[in-house]
N, C-alpha and C positions, 0 to 999 in steps of 0.2 A: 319142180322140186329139186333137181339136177341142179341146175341155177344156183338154188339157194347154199346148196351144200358145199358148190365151187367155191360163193362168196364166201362162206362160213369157216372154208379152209383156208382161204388166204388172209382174211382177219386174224386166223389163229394165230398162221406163219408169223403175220407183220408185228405181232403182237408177242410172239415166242421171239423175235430177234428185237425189236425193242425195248424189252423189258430191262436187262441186263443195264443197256443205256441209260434207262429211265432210273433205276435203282442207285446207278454211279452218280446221276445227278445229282438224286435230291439229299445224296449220300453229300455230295460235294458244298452243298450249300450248306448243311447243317455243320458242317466245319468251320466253314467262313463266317458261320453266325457264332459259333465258338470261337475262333481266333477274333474276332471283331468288339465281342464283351470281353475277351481276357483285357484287349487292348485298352479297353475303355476303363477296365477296374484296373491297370496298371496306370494309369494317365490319372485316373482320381485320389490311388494313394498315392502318386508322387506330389501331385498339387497338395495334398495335405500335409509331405512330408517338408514342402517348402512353408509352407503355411506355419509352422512350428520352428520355436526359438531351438538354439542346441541345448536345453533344457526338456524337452517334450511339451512346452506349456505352447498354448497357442500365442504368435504377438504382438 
């Protein structure tokens, strides 16, 4: 039972100092998925704003 409790504490440890990491992570990707779709809805209204006469008509 000694054993189990050893391992159980250093799971915790590995797991109390990774966490932080792991939260900056997935913190950092949901960013890069936000800068990634701004990028892409900035690149689709430019194509559209070529796509248009200087009148607003499409032409």
């Amino acid at each position: 039972m000694n054993t189990f409790m050893d391992v159980l504490a250093v799971a915790f440890v590995f797991v109390l100092l990774a966490l932080p990491s792991l939260i900056g992570h997935a913190r950092d990707l949901r960013i890069d998925h936000q800068i990634r779709r701004a990028g892409e809805a900035r690149a689709a209204e430019e194509s559209r704003a070529h796509a248009q006469d200087g009148f607003g008509h499409a032409a």
